[in-house]
DRENKEKE-790814 format. One line per field, with one value per residue: residue number from 0; x negated, y negated, z negated of N, C-alpha, C, CB in turn; residue in three letters. Coordinates in nm, 4 decimals. Each point is the difference from the previous one (the first is absolute). Glycine has a CB too. Layout:
zagu <- NUM | ...;
n.x <- X | ...;
n.y <- Y | ...;
n.z <- Z | ...;
ca.x <- X | ...;
ca.y <- Y | ...;
ca.z <- Z | ...;
c.x <- X | ...;
c.y <- Y | ...;
c.z <- Z | ...;
cb.x <- X | ...;
cb.y <- Y | ...;
cb.z <- Z | ...;
vexpa <- Ala | ...;
# end
This chain:
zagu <- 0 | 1 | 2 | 3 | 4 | 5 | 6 | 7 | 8 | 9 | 10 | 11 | 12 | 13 | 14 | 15 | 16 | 17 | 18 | 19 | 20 | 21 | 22 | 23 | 24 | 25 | 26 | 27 | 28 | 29 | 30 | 31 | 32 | 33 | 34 | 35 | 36 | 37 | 38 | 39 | 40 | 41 | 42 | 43 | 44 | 45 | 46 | 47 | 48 | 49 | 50 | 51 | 52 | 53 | 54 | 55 | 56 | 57 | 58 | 59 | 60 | 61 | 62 | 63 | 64 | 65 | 66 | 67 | 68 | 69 | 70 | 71 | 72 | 73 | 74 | 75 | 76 | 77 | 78 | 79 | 80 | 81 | 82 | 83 | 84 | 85 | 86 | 87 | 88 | 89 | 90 | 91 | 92 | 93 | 94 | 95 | 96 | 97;
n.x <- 0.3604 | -0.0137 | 0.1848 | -0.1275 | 0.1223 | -0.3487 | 0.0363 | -0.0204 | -0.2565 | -0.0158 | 0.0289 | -0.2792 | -0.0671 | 0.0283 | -0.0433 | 0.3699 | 0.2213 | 0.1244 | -0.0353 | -0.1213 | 0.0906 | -0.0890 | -0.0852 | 0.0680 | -0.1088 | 0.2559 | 0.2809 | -0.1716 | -0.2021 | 0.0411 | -0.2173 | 0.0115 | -0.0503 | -0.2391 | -0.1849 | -0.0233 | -0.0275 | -0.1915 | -0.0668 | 0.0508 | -0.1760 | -0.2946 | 0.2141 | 0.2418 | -0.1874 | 0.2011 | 0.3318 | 0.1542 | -0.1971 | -0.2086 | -0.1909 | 0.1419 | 0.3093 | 0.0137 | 0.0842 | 0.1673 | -0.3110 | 0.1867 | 0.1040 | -0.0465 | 0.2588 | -0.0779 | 0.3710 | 0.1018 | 0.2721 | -0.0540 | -0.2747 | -0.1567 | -0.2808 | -0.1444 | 0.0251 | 0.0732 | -0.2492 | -0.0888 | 0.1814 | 0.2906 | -0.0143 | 0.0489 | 0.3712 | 0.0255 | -0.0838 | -0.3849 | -0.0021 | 0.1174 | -0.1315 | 0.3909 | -0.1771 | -0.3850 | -0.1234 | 0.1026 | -0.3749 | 0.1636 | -0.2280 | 0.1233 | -0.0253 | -0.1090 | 0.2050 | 0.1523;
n.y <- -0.8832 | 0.3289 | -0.2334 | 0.1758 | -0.0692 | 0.0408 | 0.1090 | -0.2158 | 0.3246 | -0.0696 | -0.3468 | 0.1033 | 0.1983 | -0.1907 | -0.3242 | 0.0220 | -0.2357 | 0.0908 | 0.0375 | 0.0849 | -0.1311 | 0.2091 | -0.0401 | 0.2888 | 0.0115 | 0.1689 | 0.0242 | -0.0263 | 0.3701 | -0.1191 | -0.0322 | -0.2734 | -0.1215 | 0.2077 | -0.1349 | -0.2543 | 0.1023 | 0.2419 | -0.2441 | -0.1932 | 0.1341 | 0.0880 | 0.0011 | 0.1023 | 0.2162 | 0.2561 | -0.0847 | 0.2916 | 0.3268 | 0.1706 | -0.2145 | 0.2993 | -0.1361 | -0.3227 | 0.0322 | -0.1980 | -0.0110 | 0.2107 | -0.2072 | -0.0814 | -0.0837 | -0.1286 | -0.2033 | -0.0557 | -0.1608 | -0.0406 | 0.3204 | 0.0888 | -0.0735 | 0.1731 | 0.2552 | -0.1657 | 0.0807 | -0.3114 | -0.0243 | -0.2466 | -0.2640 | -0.0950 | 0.1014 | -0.1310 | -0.1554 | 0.0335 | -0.0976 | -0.1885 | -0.1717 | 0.0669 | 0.0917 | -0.1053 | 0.1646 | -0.0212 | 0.0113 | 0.1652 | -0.1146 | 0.2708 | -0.0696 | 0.4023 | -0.0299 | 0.2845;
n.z <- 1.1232 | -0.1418 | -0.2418 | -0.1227 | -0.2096 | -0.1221 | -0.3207 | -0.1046 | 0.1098 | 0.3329 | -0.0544 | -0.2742 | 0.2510 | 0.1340 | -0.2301 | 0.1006 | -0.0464 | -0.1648 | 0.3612 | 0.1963 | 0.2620 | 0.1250 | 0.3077 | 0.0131 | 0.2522 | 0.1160 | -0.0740 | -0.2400 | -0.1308 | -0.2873 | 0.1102 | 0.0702 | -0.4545 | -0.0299 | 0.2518 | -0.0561 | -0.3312 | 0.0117 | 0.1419 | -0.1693 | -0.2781 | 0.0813 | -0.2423 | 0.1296 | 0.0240 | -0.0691 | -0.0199 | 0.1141 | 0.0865 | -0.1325 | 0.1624 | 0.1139 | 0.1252 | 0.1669 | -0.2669 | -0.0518 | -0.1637 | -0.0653 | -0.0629 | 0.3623 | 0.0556 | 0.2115 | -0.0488 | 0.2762 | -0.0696 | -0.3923 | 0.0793 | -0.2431 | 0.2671 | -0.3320 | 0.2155 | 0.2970 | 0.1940 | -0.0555 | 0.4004 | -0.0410 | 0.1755 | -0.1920 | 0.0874 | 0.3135 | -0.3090 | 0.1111 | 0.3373 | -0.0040 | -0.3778 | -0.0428 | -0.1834 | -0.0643 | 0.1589 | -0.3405 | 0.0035 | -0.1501 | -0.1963 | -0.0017 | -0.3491 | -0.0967 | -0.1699 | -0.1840;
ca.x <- -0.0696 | 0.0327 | -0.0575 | -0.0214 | 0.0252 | -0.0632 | 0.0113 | -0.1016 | -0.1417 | -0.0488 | -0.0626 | -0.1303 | -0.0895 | -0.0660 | -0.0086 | 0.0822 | 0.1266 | 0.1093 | 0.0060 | -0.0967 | 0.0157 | -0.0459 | 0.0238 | -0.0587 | 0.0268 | 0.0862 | 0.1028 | -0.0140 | -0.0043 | -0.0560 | -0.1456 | -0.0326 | 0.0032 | -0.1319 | -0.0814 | -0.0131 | -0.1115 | -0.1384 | -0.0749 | 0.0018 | -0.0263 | -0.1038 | 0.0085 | 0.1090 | -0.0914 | -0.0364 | 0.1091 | 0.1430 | -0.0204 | -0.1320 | -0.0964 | -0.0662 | 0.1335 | 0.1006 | 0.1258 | 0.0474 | -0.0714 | 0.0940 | 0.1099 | 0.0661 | 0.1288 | -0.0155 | 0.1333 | 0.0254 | 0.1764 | 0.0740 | -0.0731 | -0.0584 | -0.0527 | -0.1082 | -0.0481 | 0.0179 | -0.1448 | -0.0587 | -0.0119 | 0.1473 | 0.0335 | 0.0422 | 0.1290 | 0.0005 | 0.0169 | -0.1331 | -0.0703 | -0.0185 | -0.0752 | 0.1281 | 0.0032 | -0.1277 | -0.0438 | -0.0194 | -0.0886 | 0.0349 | -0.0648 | 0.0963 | -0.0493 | 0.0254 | -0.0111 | 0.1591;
ca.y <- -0.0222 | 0.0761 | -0.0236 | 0.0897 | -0.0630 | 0.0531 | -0.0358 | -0.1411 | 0.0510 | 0.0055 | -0.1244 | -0.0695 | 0.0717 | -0.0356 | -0.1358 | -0.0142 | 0.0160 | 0.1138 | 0.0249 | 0.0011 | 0.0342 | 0.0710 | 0.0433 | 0.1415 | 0.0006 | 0.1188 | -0.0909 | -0.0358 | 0.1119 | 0.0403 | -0.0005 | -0.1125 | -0.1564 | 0.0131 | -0.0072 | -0.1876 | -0.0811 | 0.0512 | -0.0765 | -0.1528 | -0.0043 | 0.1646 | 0.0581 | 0.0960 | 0.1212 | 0.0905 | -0.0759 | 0.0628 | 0.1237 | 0.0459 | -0.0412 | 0.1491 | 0.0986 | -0.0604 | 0.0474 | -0.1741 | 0.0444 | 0.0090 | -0.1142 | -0.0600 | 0.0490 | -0.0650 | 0.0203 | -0.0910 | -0.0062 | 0.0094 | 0.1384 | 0.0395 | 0.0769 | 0.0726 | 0.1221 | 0.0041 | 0.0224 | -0.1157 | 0.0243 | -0.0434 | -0.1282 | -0.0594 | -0.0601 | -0.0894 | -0.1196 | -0.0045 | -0.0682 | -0.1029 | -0.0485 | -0.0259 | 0.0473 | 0.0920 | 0.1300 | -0.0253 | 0.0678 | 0.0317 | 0.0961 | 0.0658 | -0.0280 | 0.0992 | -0.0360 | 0.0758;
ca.z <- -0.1247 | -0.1072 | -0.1209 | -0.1263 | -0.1351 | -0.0769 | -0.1614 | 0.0141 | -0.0092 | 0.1513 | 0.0548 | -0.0281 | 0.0952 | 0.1455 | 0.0250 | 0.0433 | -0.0105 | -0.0609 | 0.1195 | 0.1098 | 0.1089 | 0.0632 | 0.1034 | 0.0536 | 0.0994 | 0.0213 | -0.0966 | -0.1246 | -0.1004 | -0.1102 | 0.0324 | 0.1138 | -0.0794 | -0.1028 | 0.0833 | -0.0060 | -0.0781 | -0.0286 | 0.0782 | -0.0329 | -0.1367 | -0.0406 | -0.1494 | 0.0038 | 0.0318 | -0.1640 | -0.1330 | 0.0284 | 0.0429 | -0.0169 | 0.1229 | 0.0753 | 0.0523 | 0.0337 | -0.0736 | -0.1037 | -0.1279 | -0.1048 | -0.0169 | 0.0850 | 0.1339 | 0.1117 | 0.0433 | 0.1128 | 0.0231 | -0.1319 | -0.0201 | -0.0640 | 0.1287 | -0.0429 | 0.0241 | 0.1114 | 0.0514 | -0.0566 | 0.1366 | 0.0372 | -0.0402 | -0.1387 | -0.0048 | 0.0950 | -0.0735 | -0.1161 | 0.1349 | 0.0616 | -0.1234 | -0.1021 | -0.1345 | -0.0571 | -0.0580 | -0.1407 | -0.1124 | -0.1649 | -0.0745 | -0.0679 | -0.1104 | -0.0922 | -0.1263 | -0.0036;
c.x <- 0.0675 | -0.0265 | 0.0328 | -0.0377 | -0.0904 | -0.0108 | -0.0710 | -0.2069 | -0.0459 | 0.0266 | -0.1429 | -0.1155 | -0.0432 | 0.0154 | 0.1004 | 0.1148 | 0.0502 | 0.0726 | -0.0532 | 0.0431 | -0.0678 | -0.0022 | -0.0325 | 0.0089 | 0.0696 | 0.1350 | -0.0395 | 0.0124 | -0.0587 | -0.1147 | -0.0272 | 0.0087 | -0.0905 | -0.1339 | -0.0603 | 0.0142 | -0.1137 | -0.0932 | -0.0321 | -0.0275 | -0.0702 | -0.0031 | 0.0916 | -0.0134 | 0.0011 | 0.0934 | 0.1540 | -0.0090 | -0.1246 | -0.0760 | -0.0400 | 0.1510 | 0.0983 | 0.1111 | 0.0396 | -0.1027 | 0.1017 | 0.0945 | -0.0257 | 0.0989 | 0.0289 | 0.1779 | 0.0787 | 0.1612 | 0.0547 | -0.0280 | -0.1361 | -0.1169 | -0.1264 | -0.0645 | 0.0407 | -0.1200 | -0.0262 | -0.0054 | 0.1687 | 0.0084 | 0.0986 | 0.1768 | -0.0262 | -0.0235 | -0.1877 | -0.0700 | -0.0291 | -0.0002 | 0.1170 | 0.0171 | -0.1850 | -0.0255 | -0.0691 | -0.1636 | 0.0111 | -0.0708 | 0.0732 | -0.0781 | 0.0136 | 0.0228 | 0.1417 | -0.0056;
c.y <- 0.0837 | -0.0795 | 0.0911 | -0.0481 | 0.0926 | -0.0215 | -0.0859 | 0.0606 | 0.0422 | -0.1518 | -0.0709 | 0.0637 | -0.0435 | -0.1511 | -0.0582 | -0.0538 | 0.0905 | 0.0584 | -0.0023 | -0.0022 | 0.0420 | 0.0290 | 0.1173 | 0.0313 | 0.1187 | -0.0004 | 0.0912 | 0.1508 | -0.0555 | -0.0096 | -0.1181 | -0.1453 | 0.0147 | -0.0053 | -0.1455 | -0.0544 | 0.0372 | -0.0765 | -0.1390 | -0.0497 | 0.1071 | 0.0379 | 0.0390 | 0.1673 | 0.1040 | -0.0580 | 0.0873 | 0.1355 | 0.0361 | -0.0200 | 0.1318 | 0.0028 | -0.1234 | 0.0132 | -0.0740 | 0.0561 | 0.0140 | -0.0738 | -0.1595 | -0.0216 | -0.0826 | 0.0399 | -0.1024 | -0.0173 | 0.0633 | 0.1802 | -0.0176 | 0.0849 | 0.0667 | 0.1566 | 0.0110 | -0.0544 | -0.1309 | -0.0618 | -0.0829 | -0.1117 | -0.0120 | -0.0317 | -0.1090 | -0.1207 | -0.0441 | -0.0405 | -0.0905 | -0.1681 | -0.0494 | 0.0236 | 0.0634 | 0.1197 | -0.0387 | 0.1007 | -0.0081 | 0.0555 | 0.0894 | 0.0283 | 0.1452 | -0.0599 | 0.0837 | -0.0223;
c.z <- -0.1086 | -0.1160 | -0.0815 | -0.1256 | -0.1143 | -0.1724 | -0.0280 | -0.0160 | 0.1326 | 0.0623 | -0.0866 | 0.0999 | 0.1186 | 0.0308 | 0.0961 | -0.0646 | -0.0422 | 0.1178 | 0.1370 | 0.1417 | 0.0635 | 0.1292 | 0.0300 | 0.1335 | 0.0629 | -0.0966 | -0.1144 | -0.1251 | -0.1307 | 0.0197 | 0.0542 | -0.1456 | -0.0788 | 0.0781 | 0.0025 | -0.1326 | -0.0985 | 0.0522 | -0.0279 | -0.1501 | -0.0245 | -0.1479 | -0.0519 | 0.0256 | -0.0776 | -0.1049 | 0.0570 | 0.0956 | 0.0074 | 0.1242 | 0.0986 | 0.0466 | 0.0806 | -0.0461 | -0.0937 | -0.1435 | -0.0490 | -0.0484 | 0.0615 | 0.0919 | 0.0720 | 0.0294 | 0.0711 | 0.0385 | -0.1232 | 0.0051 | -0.0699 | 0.1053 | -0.0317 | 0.0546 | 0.1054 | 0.0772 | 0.0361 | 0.1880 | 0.0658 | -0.0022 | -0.0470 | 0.0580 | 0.0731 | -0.0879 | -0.0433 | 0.1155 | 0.0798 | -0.1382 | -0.0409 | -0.1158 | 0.0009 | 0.0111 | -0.1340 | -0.0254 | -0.1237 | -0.0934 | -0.0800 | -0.1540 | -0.1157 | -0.1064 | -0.0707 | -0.1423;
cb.x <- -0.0687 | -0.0417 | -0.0077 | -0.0551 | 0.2685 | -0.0822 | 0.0408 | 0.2692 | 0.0320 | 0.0672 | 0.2701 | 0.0739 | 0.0894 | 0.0605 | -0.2270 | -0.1112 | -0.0038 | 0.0491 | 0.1069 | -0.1192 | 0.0994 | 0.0201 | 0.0004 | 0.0532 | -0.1606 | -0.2257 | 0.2311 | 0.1085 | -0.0296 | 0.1433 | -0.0187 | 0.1599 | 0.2197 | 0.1342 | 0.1171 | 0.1137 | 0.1753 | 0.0679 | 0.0826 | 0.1676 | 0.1791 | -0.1871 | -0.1200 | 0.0931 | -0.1277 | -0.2753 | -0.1329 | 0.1076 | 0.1767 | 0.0735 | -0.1112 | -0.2310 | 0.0081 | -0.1003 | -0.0472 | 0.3647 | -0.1995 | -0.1398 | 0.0454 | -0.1364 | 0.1135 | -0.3200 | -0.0113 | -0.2430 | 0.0117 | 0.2239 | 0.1097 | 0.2029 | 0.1004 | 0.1001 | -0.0167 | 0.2322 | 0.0019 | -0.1720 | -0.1914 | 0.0954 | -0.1005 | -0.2941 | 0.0850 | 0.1491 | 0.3102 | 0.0019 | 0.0442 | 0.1330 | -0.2469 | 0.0779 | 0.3369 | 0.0125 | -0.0331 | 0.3275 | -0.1216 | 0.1650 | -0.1556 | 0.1271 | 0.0631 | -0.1144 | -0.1482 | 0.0357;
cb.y <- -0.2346 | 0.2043 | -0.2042 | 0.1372 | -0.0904 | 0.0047 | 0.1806 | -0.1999 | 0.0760 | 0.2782 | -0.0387 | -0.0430 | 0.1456 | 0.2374 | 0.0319 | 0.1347 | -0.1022 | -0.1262 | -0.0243 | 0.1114 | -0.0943 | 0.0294 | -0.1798 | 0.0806 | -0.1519 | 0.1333 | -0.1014 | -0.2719 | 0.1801 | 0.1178 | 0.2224 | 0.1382 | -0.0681 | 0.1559 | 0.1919 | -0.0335 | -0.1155 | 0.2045 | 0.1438 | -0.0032 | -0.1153 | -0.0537 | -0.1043 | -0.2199 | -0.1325 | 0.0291 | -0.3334 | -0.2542 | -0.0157 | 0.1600 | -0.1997 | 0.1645 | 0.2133 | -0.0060 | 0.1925 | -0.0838 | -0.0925 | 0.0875 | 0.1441 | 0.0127 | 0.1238 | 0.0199 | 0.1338 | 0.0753 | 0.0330 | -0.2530 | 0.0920 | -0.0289 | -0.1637 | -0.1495 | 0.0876 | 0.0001 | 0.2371 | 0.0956 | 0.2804 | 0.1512 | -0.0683 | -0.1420 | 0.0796 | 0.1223 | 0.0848 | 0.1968 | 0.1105 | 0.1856 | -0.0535 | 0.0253 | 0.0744 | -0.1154 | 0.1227 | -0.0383 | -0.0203 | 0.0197 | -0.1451 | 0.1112 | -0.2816 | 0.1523 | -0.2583 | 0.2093;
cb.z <- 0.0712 | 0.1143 | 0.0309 | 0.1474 | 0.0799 | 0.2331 | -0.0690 | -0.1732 | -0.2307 | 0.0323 | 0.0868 | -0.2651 | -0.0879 | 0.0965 | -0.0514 | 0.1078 | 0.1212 | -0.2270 | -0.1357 | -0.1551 | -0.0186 | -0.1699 | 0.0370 | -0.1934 | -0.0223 | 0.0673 | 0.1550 | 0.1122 | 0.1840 | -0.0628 | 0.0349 | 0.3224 | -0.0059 | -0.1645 | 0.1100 | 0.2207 | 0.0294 | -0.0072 | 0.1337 | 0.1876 | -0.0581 | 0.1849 | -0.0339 | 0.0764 | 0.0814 | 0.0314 | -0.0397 | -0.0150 | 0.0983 | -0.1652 | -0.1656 | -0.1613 | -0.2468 | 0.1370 | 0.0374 | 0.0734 | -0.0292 | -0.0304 | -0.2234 | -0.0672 | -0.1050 | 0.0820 | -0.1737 | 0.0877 | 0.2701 | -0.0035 | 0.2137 | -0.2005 | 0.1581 | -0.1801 | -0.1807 | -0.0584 | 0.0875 | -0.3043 | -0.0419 | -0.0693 | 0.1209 | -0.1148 | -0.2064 | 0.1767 | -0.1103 | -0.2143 | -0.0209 | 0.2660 | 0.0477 | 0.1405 | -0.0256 | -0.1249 | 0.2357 | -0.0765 | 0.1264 | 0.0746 | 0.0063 | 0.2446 | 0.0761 | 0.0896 | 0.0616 | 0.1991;
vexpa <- Unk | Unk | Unk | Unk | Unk | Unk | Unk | Unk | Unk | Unk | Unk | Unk | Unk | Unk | Unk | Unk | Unk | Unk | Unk | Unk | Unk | Unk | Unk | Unk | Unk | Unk | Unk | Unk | Unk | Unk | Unk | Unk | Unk | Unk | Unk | Unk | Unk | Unk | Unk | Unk | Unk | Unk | Unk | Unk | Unk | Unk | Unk | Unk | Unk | Unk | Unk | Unk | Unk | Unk | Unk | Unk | Unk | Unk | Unk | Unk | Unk | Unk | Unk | Unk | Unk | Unk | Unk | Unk | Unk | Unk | Unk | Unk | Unk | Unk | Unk | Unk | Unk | Unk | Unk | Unk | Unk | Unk | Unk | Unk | Unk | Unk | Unk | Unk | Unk | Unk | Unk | Unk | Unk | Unk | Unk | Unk | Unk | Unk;
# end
C-alpha cells in the first residue's frame, strides 16, 4: 500500500483526504502512483500532469524519502520506505513569486 499525501486544494478537487492510500501494481514508480490516483480520483486528471504528454505540471513536485523526485524520469522506483508505505509519497504545490 502506497500513501500519499496530498495539498489541501486537490484534496477539495478531488473530494479526498489529505491522505490517501494506494495499491499499485508491480513495483512501486512515480508513474504507476499517479496513474492510481488519477484513476481513483478523476478530477485529479490534468491537475498534476498534462493529459497528452504525461508531464508533471509546472507547479507541481512530487517527493519521496525526503527527495526531490520532480525531474527524475517518472519510470524509476520510489524508495524502499515510500513503497512499502513507512513514509508518503508527497505532492507539492509549488508556489512562484520573488
Amino acid at each position: 500500500m502506497i500513501r500519499v499525501r496530498l495539498p489541501d486544494h486537490l484534496c477539495t478537487l478531488a473530494g479526498a483526504s489529505r491522505e490517501v492510500e494506494l495499491s499499485v501494481d508491480g513495483k512501486a514508480t512515480q508513474q504507476l502512483v499517479l496513474d492510481a490516483l488519477e484513476l481513483r480520483f478523476p478530477a485529479l486528471k490534468g491537475a498534476l500532469r498534462d493529459p497528452q504528454t504525461a508531464r508533471r505540471r509546472p507547479f507541481v513536485r512530487f517527493y519521496a524519502g525526503g527527495e526531490d523526485l520532480s525531474q527524475l524520469p517518472p519510470d524509476l522506483p520510489l524508495p524502499p520506505a515510500v513503497a512499502n508505505g513507512d513514509e508518503p509519497f508527497l505532492v507539492i504545490a509549488a508556489i512562484a513569486g520573488g
